[in-house]
C-alpha positions as CSV (number, residue, x, y, z in Angstrom):
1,X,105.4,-25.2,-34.6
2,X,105.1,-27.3,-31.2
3,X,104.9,-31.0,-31.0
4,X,102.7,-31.0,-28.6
5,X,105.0,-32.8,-26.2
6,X,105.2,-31.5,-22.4
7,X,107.9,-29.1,-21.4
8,X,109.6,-30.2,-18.7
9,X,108.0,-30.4,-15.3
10,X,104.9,-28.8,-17.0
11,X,101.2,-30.6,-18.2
12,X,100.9,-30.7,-21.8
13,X,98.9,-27.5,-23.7
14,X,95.9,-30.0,-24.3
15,X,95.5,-31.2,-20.5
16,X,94.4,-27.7,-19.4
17,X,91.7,-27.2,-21.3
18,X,90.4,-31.3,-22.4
19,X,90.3,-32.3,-18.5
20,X,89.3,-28.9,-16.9
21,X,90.9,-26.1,-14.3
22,X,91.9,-29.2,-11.9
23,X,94.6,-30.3,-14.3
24,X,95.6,-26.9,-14.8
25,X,96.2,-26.7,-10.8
26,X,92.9,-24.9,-9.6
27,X,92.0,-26.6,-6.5
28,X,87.5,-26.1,-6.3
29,X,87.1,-28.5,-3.5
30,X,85.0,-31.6,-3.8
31,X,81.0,-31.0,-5.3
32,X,78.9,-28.9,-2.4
33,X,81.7,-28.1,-0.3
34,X,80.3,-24.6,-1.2
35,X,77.2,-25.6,-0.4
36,X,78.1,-26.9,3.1
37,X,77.2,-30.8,1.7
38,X,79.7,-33.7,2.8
39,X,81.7,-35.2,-0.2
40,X,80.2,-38.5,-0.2
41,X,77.1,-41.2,1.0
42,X,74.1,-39.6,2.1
43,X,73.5,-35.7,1.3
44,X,76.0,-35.4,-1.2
45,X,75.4,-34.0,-4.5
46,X,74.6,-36.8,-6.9
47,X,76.9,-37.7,-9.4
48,X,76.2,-37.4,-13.7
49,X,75.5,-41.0,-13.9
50,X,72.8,-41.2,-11.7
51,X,70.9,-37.8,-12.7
52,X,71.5,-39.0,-16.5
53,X,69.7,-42.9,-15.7
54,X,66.8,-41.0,-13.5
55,X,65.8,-39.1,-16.1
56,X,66.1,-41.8,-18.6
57,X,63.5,-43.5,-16.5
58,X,61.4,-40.7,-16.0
59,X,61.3,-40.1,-19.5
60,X,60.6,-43.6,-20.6
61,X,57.7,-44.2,-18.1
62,X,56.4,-40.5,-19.7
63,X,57.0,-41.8,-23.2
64,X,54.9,-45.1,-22.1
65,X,52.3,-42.9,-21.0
66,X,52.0,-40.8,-23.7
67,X,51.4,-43.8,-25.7
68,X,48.9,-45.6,-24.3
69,X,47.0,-42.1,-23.9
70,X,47.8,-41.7,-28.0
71,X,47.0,-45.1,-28.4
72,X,43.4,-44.7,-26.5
73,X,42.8,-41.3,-28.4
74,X,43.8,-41.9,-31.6
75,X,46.7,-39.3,-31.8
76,X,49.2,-39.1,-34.1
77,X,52.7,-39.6,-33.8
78,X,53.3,-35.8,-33.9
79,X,51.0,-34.9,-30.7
80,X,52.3,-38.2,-29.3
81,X,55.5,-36.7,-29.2
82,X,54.4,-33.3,-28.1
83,X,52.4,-34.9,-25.3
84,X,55.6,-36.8,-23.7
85,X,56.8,-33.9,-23.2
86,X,53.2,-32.6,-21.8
87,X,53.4,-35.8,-19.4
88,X,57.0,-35.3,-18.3
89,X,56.9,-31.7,-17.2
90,X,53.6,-32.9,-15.2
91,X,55.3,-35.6,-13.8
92,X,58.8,-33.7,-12.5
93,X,56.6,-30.7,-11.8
94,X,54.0,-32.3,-9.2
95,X,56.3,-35.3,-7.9
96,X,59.4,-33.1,-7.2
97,X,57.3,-30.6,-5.4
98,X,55.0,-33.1,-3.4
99,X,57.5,-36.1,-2.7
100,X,61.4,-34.0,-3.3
101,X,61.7,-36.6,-6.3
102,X,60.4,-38.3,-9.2
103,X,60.0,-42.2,-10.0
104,X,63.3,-42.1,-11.8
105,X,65.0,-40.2,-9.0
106,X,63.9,-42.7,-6.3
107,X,64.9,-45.6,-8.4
108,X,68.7,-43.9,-8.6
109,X,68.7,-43.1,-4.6
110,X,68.7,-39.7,-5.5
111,X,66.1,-36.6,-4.5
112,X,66.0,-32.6,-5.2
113,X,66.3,-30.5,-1.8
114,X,66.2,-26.9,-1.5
115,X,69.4,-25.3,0.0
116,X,67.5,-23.4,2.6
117,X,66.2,-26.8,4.0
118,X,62.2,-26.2,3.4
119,X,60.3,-28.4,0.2
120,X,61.1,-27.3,-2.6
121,X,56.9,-26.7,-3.1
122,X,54.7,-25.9,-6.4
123,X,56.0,-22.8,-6.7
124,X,60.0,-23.5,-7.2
125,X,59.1,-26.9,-8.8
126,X,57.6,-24.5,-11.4
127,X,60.6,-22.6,-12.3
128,X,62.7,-25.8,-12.0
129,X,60.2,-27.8,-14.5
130,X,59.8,-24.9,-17.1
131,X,63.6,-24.0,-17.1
132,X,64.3,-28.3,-17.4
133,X,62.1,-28.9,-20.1
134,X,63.9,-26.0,-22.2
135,X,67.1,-28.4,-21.8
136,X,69.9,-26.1,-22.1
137,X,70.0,-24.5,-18.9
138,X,69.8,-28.1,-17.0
139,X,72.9,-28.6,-19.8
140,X,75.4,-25.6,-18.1
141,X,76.3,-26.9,-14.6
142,X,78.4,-25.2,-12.2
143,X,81.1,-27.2,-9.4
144,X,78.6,-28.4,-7.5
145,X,77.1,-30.0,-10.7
146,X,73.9,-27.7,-10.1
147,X,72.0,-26.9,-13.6
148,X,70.9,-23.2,-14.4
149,X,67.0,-24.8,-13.6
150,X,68.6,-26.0,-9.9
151,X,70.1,-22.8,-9.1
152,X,67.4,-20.5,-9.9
153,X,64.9,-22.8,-7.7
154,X,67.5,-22.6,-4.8
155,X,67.9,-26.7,-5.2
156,X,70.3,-29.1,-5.1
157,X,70.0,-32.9,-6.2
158,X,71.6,-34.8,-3.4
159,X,71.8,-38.6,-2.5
160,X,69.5,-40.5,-0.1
């Protein structure tokens, strides 16, 4: 039975899989390198953090409007629900496609860019918005922290 304790010269059995391939000695380059985007300031891929607080915000102004439309139409707190949701895919779907970002996005400094350097347009903000409001594709990322819903639009979320 091991302790657990590091061999020699070597990273403990936990390190390798609790802190990912980099402990383990795999060297995948900084986030976009792949992609051609610099490691940091404007352009680079936009960290966890600031993803995770944009769409808090963009789900909080959608909650907020949900209400007051619930509120004015006398819905239940089950359609309520259901129509946050309603709001928020309306929201990311038209803003991202129109303006490359939502209210939450542009309050973090960060916006949604397609790879190829066009809009991203109603057509990929579609496919983004459906496969985002499913949640577990935008929860599997890849090393350039892009979602399932970002790479099958072709996008990236970068900073400003």
């Amino acid at each position: 039975m091991s302790s657990g304790k590091a061999k020699a010269g070597g990273p403990r059995w936990t390190q390798t899989w609790l802190t990912g391939a980099r402990s383990a000695g795999a060297d995948l380059g900084d986030p976009g390198e792949r992609l051609g985007l610099p490691a940091g300031g404007s352009g680079a891929v936009a960290s966890y953090g600031r993803r995770l607080v944009g769409l808090f915000v963009d789900w909080g102004l959608s909650l907020l409007v949900a209400s007051l439309l619930a509120r004015s139409l006398g819905w239940d707190p089950s359609q309520r629900s259901m129509w946050t949701l309603v709001v928020f895919a309306i929201q990311a779907w038209l803003l991202t496609a129109l303006l490359g970002t939502t209210i939450g996005k542009r309050l973090c400094g960060i916006h949604v860019a397609r790879l190829d350097g066009k809009p991203v347009g109603l057509g990929w903000s579609l496919v983004r918005t459906l496969l985002l409001v499913l949640v577990v594709p935008a929860l599997i990322w890849d090393r350039d922290y892009r979602g399932l819903h970002d790479r099958a639009a072709n996008t990236v979320v970068v900073n400003i």
